[in-house]
MILUMRO-672778 format. One record per residue (C-alpha): residue number from 0; residue in three letters; x, y, z. Coordinates in Angstrom, 2 decimals. Layout:
<pts>
[NUM, ALA, [X, Y, Z]],
...
</pts>
This chain:
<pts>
[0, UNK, [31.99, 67.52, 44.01]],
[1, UNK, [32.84, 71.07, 44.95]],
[2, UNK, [36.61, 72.03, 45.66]],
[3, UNK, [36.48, 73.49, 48.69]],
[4, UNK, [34.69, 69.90, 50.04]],
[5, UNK, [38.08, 68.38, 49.85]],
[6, UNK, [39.80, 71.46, 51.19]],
[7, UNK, [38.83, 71.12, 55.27]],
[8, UNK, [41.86, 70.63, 57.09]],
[9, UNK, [44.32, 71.84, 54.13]],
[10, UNK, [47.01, 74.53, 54.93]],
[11, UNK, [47.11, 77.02, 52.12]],
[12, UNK, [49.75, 79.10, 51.94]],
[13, UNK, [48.60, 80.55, 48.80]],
[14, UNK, [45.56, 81.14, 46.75]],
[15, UNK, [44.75, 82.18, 43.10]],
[16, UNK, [41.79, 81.57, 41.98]],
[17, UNK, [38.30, 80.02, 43.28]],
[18, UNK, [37.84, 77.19, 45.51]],
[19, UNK, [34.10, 77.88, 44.03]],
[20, UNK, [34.29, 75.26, 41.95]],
[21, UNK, [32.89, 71.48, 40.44]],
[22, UNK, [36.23, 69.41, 40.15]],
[23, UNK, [35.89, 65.54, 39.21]],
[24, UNK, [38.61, 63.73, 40.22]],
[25, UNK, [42.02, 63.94, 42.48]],
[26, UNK, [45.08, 62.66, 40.81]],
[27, UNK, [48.98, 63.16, 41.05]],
[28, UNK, [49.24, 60.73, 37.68]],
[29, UNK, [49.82, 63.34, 34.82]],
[30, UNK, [48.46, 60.17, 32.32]],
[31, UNK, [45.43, 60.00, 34.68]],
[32, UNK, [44.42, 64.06, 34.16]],
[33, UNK, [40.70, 64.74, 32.34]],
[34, UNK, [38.61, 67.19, 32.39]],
[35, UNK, [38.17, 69.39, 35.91]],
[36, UNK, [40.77, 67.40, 37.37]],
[37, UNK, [42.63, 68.42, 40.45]],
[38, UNK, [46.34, 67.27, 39.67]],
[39, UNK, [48.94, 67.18, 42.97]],
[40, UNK, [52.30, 68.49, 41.62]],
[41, UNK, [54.42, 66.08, 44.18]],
[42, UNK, [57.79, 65.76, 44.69]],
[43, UNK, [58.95, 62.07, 43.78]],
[44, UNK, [62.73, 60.59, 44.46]],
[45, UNK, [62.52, 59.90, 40.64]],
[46, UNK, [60.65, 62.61, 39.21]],
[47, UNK, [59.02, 66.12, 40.20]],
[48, UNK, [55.51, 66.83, 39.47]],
[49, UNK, [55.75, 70.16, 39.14]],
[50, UNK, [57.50, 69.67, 35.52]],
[51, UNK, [53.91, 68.08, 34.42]],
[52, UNK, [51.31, 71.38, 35.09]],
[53, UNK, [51.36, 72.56, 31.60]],
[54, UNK, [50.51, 69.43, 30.31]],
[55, UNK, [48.17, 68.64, 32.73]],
[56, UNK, [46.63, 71.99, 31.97]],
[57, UNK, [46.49, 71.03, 28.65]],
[58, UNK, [44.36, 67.62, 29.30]],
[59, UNK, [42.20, 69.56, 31.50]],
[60, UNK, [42.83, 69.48, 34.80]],
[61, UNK, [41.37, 72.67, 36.54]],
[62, UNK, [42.91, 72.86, 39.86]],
[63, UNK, [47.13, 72.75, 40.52]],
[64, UNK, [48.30, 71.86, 44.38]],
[65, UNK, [51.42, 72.86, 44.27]],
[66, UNK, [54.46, 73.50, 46.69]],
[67, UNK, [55.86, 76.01, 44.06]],
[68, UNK, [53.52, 78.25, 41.77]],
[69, UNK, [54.25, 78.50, 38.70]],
[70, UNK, [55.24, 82.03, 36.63]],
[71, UNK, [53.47, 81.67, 33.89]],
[72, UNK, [49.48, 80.93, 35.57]],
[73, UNK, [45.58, 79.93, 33.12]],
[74, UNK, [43.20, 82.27, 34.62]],
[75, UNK, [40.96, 79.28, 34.44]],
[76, UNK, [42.71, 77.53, 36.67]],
[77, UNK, [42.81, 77.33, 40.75]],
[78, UNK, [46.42, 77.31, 41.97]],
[79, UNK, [47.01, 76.33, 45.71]],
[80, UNK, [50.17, 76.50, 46.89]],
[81, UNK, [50.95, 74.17, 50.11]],
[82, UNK, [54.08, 73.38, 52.21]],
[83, UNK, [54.03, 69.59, 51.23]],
[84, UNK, [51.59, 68.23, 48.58]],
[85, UNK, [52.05, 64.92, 49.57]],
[86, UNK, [50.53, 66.19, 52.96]],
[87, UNK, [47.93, 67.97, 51.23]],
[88, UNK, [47.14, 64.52, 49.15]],
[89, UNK, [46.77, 62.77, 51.97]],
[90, UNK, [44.22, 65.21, 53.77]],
[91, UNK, [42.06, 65.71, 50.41]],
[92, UNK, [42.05, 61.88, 49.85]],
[93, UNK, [40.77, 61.33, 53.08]],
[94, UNK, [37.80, 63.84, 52.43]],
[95, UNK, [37.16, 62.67, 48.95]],
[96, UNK, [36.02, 59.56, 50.03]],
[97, UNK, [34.22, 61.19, 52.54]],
[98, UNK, [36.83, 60.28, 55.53]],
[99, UNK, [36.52, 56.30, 55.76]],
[100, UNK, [39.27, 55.67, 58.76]],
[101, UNK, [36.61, 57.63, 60.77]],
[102, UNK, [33.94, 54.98, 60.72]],
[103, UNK, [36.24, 51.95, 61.17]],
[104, UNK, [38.54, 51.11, 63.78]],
[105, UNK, [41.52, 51.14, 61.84]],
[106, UNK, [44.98, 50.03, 63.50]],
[107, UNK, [48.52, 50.17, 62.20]],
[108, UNK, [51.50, 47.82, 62.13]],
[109, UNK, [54.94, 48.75, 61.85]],
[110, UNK, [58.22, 47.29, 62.07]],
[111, UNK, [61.06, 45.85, 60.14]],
[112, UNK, [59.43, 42.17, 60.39]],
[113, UNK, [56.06, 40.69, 61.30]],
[114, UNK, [54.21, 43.29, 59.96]],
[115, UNK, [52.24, 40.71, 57.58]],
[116, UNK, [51.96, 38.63, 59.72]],
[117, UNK, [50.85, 40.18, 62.81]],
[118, UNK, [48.04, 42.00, 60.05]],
[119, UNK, [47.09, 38.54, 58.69]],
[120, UNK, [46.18, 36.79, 62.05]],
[121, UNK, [44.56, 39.58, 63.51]],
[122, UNK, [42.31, 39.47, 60.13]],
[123, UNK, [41.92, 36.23, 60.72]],
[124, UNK, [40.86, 36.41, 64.09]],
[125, UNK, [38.45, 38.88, 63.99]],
[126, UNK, [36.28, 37.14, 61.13]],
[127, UNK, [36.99, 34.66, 63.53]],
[128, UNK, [35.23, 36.64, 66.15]],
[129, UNK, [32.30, 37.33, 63.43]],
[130, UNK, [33.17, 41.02, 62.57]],
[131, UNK, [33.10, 41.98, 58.99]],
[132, UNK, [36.80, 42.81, 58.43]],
[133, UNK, [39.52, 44.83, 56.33]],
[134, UNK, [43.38, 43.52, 55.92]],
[135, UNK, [45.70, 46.34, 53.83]],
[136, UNK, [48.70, 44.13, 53.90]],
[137, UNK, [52.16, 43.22, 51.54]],
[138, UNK, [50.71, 39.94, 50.31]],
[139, UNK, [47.10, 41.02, 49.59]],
[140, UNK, [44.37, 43.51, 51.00]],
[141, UNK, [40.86, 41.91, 51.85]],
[142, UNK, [37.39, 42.88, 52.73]],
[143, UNK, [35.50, 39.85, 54.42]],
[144, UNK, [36.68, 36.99, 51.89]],
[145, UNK, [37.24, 39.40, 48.60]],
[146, UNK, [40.52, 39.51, 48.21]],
[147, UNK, [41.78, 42.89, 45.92]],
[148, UNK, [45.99, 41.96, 44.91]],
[149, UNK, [48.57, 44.32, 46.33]],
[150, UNK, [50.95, 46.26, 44.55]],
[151, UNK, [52.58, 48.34, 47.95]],
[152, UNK, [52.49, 47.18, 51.72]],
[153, UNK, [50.76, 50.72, 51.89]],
[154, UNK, [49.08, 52.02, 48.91]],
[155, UNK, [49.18, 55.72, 48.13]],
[156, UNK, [46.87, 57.95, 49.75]],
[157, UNK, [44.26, 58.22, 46.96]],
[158, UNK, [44.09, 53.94, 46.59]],
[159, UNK, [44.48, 53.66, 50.27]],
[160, UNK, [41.10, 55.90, 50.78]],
[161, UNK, [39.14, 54.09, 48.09]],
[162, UNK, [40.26, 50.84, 49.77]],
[163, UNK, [38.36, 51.81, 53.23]],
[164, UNK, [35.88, 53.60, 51.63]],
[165, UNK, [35.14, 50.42, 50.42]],
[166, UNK, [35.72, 48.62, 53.66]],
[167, UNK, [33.22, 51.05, 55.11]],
[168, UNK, [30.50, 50.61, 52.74]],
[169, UNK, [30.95, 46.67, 53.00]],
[170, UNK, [29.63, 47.50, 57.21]],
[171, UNK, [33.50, 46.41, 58.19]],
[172, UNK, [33.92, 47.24, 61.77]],
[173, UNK, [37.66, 47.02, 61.78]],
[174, UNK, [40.72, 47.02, 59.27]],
[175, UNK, [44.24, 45.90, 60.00]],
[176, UNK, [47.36, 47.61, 57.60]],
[177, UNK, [50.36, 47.53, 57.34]],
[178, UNK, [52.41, 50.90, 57.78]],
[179, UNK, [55.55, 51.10, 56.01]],
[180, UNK, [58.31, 53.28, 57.32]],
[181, UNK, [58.02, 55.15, 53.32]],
[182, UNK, [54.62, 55.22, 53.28]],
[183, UNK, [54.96, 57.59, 56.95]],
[184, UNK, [57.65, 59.76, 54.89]],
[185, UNK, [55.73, 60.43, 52.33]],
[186, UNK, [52.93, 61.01, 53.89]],
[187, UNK, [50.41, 58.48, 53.02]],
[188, UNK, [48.73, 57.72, 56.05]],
[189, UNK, [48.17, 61.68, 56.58]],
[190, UNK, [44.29, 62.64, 57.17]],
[191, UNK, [43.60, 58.53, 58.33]],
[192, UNK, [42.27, 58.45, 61.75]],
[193, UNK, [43.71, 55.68, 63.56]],
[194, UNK, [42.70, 53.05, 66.86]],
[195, UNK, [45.77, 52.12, 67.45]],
[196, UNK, [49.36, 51.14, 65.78]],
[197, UNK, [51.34, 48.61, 66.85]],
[198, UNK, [54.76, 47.91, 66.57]],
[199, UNK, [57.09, 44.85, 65.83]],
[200, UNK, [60.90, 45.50, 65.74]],
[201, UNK, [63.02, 47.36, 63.96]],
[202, UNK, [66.54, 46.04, 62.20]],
[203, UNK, [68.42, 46.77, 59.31]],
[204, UNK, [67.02, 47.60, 56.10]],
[205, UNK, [65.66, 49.90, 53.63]],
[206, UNK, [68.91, 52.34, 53.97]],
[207, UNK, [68.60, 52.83, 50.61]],
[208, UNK, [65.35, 55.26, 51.21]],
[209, UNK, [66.08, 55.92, 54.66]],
[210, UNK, [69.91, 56.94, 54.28]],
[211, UNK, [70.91, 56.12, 58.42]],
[212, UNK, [69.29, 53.69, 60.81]],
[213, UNK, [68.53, 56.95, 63.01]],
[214, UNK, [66.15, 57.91, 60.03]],
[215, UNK, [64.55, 55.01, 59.86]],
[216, UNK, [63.88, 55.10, 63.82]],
[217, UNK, [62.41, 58.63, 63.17]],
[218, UNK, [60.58, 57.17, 60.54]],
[219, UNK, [58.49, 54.51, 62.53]],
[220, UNK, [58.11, 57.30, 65.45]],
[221, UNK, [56.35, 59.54, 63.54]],
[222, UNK, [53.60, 57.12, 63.18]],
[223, UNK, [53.21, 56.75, 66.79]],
[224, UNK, [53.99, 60.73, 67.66]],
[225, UNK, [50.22, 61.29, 65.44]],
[226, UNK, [48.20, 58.39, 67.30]],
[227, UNK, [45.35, 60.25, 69.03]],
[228, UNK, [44.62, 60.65, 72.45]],
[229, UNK, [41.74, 57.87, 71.85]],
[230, UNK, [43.62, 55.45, 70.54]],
[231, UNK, [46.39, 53.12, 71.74]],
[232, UNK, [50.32, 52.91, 71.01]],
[233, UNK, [51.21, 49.04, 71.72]],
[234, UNK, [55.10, 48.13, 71.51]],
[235, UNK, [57.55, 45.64, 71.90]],
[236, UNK, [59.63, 46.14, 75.19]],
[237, UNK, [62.33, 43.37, 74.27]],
[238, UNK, [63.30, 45.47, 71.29]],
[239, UNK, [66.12, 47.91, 71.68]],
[240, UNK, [64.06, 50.55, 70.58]],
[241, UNK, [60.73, 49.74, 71.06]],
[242, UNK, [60.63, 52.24, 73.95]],
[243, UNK, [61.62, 54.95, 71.98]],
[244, UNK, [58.25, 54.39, 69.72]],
[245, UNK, [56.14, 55.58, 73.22]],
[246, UNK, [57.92, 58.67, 74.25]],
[247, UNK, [55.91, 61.62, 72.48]],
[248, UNK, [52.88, 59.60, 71.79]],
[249, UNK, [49.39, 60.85, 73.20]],
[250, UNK, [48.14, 57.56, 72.76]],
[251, UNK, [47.31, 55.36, 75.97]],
[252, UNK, [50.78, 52.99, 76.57]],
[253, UNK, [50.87, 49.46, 76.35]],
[254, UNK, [53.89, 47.05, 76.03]],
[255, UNK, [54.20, 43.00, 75.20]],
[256, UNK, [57.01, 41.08, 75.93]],
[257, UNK, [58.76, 37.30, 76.45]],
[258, UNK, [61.87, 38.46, 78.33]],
[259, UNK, [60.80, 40.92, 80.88]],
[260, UNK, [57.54, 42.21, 82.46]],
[261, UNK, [55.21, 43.91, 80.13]],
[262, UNK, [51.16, 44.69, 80.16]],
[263, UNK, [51.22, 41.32, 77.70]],
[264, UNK, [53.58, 38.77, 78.36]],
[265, UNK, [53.91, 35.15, 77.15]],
[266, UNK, [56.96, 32.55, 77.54]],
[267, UNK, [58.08, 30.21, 75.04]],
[268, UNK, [57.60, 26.47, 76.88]],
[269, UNK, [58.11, 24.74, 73.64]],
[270, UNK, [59.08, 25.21, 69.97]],
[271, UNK, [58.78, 22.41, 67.05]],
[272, UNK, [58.12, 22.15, 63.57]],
[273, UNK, [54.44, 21.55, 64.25]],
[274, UNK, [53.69, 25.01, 66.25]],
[275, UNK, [54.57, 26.60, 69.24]],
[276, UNK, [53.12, 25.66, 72.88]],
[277, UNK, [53.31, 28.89, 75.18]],
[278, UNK, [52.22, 30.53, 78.50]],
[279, UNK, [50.45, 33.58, 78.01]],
[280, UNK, [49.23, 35.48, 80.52]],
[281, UNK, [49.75, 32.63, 82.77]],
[282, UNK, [47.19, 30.36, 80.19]],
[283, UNK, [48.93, 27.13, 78.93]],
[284, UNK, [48.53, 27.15, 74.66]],
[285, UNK, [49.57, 25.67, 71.44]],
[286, UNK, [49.66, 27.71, 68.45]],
[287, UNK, [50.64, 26.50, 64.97]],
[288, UNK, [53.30, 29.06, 64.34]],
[289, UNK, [56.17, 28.29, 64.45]],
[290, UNK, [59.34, 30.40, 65.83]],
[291, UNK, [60.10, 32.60, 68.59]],
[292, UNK, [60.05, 35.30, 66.06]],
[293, UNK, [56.22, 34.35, 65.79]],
[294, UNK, [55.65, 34.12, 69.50]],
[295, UNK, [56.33, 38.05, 69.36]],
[296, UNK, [53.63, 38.24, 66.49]],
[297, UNK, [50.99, 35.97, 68.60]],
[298, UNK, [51.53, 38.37, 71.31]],
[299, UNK, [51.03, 41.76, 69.28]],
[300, UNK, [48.04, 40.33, 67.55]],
[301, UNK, [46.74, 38.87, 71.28]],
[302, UNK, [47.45, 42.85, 73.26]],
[303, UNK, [45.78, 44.35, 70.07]],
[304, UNK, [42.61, 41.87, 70.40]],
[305, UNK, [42.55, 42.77, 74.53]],
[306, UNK, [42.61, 46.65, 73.06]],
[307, UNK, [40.21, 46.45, 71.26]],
[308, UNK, [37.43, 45.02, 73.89]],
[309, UNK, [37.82, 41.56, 72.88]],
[310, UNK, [37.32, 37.99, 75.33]],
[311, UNK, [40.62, 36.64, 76.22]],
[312, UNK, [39.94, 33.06, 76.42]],
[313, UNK, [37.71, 33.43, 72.70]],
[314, UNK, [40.69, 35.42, 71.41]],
[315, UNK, [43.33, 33.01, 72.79]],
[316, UNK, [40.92, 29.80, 71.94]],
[317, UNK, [40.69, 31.21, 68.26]],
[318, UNK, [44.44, 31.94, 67.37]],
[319, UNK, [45.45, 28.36, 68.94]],
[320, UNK, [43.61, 27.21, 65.22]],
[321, UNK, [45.19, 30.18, 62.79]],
[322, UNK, [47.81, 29.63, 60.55]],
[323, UNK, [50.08, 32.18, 59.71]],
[324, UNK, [50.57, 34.43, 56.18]],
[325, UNK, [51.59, 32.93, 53.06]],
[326, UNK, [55.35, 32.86, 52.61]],
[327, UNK, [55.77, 32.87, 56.49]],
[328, UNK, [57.82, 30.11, 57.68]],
[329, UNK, [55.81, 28.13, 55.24]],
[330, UNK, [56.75, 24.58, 54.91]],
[331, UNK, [56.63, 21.29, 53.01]],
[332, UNK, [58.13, 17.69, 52.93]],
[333, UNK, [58.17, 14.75, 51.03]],
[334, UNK, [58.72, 11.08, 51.56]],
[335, UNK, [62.49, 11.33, 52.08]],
[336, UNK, [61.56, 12.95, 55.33]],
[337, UNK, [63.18, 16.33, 53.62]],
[338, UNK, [62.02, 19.33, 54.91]],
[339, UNK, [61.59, 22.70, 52.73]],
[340, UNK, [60.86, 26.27, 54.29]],
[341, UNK, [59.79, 29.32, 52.06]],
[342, UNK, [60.05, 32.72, 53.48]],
[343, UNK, [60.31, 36.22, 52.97]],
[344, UNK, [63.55, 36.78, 55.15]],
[345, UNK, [65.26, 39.36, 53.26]],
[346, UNK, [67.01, 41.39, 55.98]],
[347, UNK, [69.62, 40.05, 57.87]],
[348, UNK, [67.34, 39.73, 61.07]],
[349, UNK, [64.91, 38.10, 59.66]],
[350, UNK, [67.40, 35.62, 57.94]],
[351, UNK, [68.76, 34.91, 61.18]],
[352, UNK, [65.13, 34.43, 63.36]],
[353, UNK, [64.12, 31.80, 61.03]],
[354, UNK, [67.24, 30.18, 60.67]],
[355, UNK, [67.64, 30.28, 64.70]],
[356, UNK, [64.50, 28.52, 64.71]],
[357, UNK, [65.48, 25.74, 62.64]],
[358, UNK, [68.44, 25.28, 64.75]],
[359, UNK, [66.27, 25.42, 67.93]],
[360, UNK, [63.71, 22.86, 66.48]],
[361, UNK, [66.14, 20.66, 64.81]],
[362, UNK, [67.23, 17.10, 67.02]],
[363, UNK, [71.31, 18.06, 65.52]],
[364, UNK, [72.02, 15.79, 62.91]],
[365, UNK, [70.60, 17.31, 60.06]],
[366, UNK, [72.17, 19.60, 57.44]],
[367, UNK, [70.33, 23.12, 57.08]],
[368, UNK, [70.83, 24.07, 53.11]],
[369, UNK, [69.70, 27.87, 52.68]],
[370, UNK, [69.14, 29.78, 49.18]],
[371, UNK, [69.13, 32.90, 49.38]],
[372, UNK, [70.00, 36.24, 47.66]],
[373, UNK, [69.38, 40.26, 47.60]],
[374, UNK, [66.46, 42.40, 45.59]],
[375, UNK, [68.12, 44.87, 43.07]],
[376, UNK, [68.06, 48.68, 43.08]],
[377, UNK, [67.58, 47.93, 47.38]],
[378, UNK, [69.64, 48.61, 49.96]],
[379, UNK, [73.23, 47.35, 49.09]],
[380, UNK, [74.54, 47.67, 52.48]],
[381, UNK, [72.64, 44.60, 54.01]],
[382, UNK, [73.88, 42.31, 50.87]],
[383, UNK, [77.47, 41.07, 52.62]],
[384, UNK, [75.64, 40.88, 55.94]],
[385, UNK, [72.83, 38.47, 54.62]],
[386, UNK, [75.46, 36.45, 53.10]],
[387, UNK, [77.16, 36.30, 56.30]],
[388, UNK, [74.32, 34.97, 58.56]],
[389, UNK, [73.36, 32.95, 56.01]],
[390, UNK, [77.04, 31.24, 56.26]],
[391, UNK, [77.06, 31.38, 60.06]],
[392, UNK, [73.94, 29.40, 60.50]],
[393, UNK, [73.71, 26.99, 57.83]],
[394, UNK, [75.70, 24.12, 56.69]],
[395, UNK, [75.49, 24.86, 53.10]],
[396, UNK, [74.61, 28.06, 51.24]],
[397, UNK, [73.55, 28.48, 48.20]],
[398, UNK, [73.93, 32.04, 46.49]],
[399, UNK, [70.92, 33.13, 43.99]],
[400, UNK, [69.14, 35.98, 41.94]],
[401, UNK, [66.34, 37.25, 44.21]],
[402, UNK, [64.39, 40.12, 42.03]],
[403, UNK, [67.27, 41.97, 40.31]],
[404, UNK, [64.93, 44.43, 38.54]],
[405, UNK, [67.24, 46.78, 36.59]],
[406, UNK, [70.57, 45.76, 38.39]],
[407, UNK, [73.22, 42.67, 37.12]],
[408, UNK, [72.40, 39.76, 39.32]],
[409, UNK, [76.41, 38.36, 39.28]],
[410, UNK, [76.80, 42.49, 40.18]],
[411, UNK, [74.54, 41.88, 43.35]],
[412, UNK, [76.12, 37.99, 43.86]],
[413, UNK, [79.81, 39.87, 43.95]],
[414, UNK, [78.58, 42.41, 46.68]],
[415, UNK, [76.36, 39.20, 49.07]],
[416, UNK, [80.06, 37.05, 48.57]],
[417, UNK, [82.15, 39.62, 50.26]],
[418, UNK, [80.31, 38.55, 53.26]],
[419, UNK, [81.33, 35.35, 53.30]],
[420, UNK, [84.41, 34.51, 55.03]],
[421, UNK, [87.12, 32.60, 53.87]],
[422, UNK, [86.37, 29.64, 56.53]],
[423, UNK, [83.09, 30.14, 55.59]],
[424, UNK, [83.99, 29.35, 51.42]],
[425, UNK, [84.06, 25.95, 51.42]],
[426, UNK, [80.22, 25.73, 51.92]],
[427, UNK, [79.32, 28.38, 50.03]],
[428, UNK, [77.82, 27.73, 46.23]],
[429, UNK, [76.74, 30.79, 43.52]],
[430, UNK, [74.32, 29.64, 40.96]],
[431, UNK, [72.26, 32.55, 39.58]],
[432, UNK, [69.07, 31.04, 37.97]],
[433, UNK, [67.26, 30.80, 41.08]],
[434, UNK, [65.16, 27.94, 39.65]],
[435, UNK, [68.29, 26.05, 39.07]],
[436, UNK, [69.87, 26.64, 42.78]],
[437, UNK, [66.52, 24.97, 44.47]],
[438, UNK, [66.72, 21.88, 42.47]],
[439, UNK, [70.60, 21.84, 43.90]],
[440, UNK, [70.09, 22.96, 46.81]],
[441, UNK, [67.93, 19.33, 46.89]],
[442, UNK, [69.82, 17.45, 45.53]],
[443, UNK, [72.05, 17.95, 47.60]],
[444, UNK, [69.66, 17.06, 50.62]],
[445, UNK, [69.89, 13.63, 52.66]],
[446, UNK, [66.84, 12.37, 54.42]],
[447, UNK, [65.92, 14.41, 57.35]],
[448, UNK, [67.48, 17.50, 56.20]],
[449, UNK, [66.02, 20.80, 55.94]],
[450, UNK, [66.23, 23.79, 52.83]],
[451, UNK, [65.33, 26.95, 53.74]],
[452, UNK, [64.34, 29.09, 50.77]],
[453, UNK, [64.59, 32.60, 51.78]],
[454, UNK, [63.88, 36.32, 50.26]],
[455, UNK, [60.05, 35.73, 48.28]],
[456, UNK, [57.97, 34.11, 50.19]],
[457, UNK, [54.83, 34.27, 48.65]],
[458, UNK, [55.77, 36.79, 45.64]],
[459, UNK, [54.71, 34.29, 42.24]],
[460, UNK, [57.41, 36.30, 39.77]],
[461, UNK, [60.86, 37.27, 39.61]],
[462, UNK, [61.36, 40.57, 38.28]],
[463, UNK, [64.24, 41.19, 35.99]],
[464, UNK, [64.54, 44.69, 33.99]],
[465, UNK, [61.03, 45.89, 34.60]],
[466, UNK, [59.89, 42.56, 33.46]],
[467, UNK, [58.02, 40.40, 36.06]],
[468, UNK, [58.35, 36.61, 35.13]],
[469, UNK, [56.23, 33.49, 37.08]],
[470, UNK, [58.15, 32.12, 39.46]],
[471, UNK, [57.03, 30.99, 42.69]],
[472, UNK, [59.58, 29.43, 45.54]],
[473, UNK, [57.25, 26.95, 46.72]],
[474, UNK, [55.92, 25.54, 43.71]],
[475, UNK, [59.34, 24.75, 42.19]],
[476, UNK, [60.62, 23.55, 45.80]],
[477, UNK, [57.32, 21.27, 46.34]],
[478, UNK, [58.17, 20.23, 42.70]],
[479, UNK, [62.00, 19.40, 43.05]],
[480, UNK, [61.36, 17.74, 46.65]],
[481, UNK, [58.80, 15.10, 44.99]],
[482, UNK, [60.92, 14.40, 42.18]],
[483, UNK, [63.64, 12.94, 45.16]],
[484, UNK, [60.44, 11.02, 46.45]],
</pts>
């Protein structure tokens, strides 16, 4: 492929050297360089590519983008300076595998929560519907029923292009991703041409990246401020600032809602372990989910469907029969009549949905026992705070290791118990092997009761110093609960 193929659309803000020229593949891995190589010098939070051009000289690569040039310059090589390379990535992925987004009808989800699962159902409704189908989400990406593991909820630009190249060239018609508030920063959604995004909520997290909570607002608006004219922006009007998502957006307008009017709206009529019955759109239905929390993601994934041209009564007859994501609210019992819940909850908002929930569903007798902890080298600030709800709405709490990574799990314990209050002390337990606070946490169960294991969901390993080990929440609660049988 020629170089200035992948150029269209580029702003160069400086040239040396030819664009004339046979290049072989795009990469902003310095390990990943061979011969006529175009290597992207990017800026990282941990390292700067720019350090890595001689080297990458060295293994061949022919072609430097580059947001500085360097002083010492290989009159074989093509140096382009840019503004942002990670913009520049993003545009020369997209024409390096010949522009995928372009011949699908690709739609975006953002949000703090729901974004997995609003992506999943809508997936699941559309093969449903009998398209062939594309899913880029945190639990796994999909084309029709191959499923391809995920490593990000949005991989980077040059993976992300492969991915719906590939989705194209399987005849998919549609594909459903998740957008994370990073992967708008740095830019890897740039050059993807989109049908629509849709958004969830936003709470607190991800401070670590973001640095403020008005960052993180900007963050999610950009993706909506770049929808096209074509497409369609579709928010959540009960959240505080799902207004804010619509006000420089081109795309058409549309809202969904329980508490006030909206273009979608649905009402909660009734909410118990075994789904959700609800009004939408003045049509009486029973859905499996469970939750108010996923009566807002029935509704995104129902206003996206009505978007995109499909039959309300199919669409609304179809998700009455889907189940949600994996990790979701997901739940098992055994013949003590003990219910356990796995789910990903791990911000404070989503802690306190599904633990609302249970408190909604449950008759009032029954103890709710949640395990739960923090991720390492994450945002520190929500650690007391998830402590905190935990304590508020349970009757016992049990403090774990979630994925420490590189950071001291009785460090990140310390930092989730100065949430807890002192009235809130005598219920509180800290056992760091997380294996070993699900066994207590049922053991300490009566018949009837209900665990809630929050902060995985369906992640099988526990990472600890770089090292992921197997450990899945579900197995070893499905495991503990039928040893009580």
């Amino acid at each position: 492929m020629q170089l200035q193929d992948v150029l269209y659309g580029v702003a160069i803000t400086n040239l040396v050297g030819s664009t004339n020229r046979e290049i072989s593949v795009l990469t902003f891995d310095s390990r990943e360089v061979k011969k006529d190589a175009v290597f992207f010098a990017v800026k990282g939070t941990l390292s700067d590519g720019h350090t890595f051009i001689p080297q990458t000289i060295a293994a061949g690569a022919n072609v430097i983008i580059c947001q500085e040039l360097p002083e010492q310059k290989d009159a074989a090589v093509t140096y382009i300076e840019v503004e942002d390379t990670g913009i520049a990535l993003g545009i020369m992925a997209a024409n390096y595998y010949k522009n995928p987004s372009a011949s699908l009808k690709l739609v975006g989800i953002t949000g703090t929560n729901g974004k997995t699962t609003i992506a999943t159902i809508l997936f699941k409704l559309f093969r449903s519907l009998g398209f062939h189908t594309g899913m880029i989400s945190t639990v796994q990406n999909q084309i029709d029923d191959d499923i391809i593991p995920a490593t990000h909820t949005t991989p980077n630009p040059l993976a992300l292009n492969k991915l719906l190249r590939q989705m194209a060239d399987a005849g998919c018609t549609y594909c459903f991703m998740e957008v994370s508030s990073h992967a708008i920063v740095q830019h890897r959604i740039e050059g993807l041409i989109f049908a629509g995004g849709v958004f969830s909520n936003i709470t607190h997290d991800h401070l670590d990246f973001h640095k403020t909570f008005d960052n993180y607002i900007r963050a999610k608006k950009a993706f909506f401020d770049v929808l096209p004219k074509s497409g369609f922006a579709l928010t959540n009007a009960d959240d505080k600032n799902g207004m804010v998502m619509l006000q420089n957006t081109k795309a058409s307008k549309k809202t969904y809602a329980l508490k006030q009017l909206a273009d979608y709206k649905g009402r909660v009529i009734e909410d118990r372990f075994s789904g959700l019955n609800m009004d939408i759109d003045g049509v009486d239905v029973f859905f499996k989910l469970v939750g108010s929390f996923n009566a807002y993601n029935l509704l995104a994934a129902y206003g996206t469907a009505l978007l995109l041209d499909q039959d309300k009564l199919a669409v609304l007859t179809i998700l009455s029969n889907l189940s949600g994501a994996e990790g979701r609210f997901d739940y098992v019992s055994n013949a003590k009549q003990i219910i356990g819940i796995v789910d990903y909850a791990h911000t404070p908002d989503a802690v306190q949905n599904v633990l609302s929930t249970i408190h909604d569903i449950r008759k009032g007798t029954e103890q709710v026992i949640t395990v739960i902890g923090c991720g390492g080298d994450r945002d520190r600030t929500k650690r007391p705070v998830m402590a905190q709800v935990a304590c508020d709405w349970s009757d016992k709490v049990i403090l774990t290791s979630d994925n420490p990574r590189t950071e001291d799990p009785m460090e990140i314990l310390k930092e989730m118990e100065a949430g807890v209050s002192p009235t809130n002390r005598r219920k509180t337990l800290t056992i760091a092997d997380r294996k070993e606070a699900i066994k207590t946490a049922c053991h300490l169960a009566r018949p009837g009761d209900i665990i809630l294991i929050a902060g995985k969901g369906h992640e099988k390993y526990q990472e600890i110093n770089g090292v992921k080990h197997h450990f899945d929440d579900k197995e070893v609660l499905t495991e503990q609960l039928n040893l009580l049988s």
